[in-house]
Structures are given as structure tokens and as C-alpha cells.
C-alpha positions in Angstrom: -21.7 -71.0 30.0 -23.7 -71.4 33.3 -23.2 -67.8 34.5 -24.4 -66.7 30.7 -27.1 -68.5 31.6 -27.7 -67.9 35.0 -27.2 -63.5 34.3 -29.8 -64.1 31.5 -32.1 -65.7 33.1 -32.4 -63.3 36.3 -32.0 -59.8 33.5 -35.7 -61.8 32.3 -36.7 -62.3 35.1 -36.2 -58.9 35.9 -37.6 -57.5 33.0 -40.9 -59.6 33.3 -41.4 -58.3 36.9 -41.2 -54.6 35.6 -43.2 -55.1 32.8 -46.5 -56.6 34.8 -48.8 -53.8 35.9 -49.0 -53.3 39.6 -52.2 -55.3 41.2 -54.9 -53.0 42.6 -55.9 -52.9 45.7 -57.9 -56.4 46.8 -61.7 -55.9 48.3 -63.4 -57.2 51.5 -64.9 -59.5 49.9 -68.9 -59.7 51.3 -71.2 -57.0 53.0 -70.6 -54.4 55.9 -73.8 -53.0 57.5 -74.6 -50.0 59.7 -77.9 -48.5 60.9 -78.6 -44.5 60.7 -81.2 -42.4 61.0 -82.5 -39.9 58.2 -83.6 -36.1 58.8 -86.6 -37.4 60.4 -85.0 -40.1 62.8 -86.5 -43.1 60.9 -83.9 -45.6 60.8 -82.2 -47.2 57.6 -79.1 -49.7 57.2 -76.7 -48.9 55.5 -74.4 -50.7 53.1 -71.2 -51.1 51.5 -70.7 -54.4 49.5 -67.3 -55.7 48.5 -65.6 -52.8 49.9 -62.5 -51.9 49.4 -59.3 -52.7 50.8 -56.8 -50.5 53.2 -58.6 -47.3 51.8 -60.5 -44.6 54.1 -64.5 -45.0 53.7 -66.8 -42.4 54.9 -70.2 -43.5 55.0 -72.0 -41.2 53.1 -74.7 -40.7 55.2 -73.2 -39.7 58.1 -70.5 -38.1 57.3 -71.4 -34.8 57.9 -70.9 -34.0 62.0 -74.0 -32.3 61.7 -75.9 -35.1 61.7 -76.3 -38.5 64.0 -73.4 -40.6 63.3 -74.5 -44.5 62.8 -74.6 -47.3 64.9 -74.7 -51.3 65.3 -72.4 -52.0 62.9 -71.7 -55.5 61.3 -68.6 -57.1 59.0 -69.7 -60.3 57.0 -67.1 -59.0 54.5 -63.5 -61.3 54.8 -61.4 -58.6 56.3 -61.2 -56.8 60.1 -63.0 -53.8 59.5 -61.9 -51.2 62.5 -64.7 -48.7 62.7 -64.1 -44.3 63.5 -65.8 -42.1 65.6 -65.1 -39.5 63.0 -65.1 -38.3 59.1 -61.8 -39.7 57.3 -61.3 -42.1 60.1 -60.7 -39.9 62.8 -61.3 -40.2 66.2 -61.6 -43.3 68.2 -61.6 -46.3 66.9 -62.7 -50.3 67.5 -62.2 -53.6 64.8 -64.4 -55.6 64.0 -63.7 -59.0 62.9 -64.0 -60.6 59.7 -67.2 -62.8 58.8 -70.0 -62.0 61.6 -67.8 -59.2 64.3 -70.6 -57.0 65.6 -71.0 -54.1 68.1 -74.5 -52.6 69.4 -76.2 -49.4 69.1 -73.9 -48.1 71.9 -71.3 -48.1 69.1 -71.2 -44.9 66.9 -69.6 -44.7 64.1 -68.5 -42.2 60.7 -66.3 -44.5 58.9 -64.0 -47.7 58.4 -61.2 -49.2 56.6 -61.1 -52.6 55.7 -57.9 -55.0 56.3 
């Protein structure tokens, strides 16, 4: 009786585990700012709120090589946020960590992922 019990308890189990829908990926929770400049070098910061998680970000407006890549980048969001040199997170890289990590103008960037 116990083993009846035991096997259909673990086939629910089982069947309730395949039957909830796989959980999407969490977001940083909070803002991550750059600065860049536009066409006519007036700088602007940049913003992505409540980004999400473990996915590739180009930031839009300096994504393009052709242009100066951003700087002084900040992560108030709740995950490490490690910062590219390049496009599609290419080239060198540095993390920044969660709630306040900072880097200066010396720090260029093109995109991030998030923790």
C-alpha cells in the first residue's frame, strides 16, 4: 500500500512539474546609466530600467563603431552588471556591482549583461 502510494505520489509530482510553464527570465531590478555623446558631441545619459537578466544589451546609441562608444557607467539595478568594449558584448570587459558600482569617463563602453 505504501509503495502505491509512494509511486503515485512522485508520477504527480512529476506530472505537475511538466505541466508548469518554464519561468522567464528574472530582471535587474532598478536603473543602469551611461553618458554618450550625440552627432554633435553634446552629452546625454543614457538608460535602461529594469533590465533584463543574463541577456546581451547593446545600447542603442552606441552601438554602431562608427560612433563614440559611452562612458561613466552606473548599476543601481540588483544585479553585477559587467560592461563591453564592443557591440554584442565583445571585446574587453569590467563588472560592475550591484546597487551603486561605478566607473569614470576613462571607462568606454557598447554593451552589458546583467547577472
Amino acid at each position: 500500500m505504501r509503495l502505491r502510494h509512494t509511486v503515485a505520489t512522485a508520477v504527480g509530482a512529476l506530472a505537475l512539474a511538466l505541466s508548469l510553464p518554464t519561468a522567464p527570465a528574472a530582471a535587474a531590478a532598478g536603473p543602469f546609466t551611461y553618458v554618450y555623446s550625440d552627432s554633435t558631441g553634446t552629452p546625454h545619459v543614457g538608460l535602461l530600467a529594469d533590465p533584463p537578466s543574463r541577456a546581451c544589451l547593446s545600447l542603442p546609441e552606441v552601438a554602431d563603431p562608427a560612433v563614440q562608444p559611452a562612458h561613466t557607467p552606473k548599476n543601481y539595478s540588483s544585479s553585477v552588471a559587467t560592461v563591453f568594449t564592443g557591440p554584442n558584448c565583445t571585446g574587453d570587459f569590467f563588472i560592475l556591482r550591484p546597487n551603486g558600482g561605478h566607473a569614470s569617463e576613462q571607462l568606454k563602453v557598447r554593451s552589458v549583461v546583467f547577472s
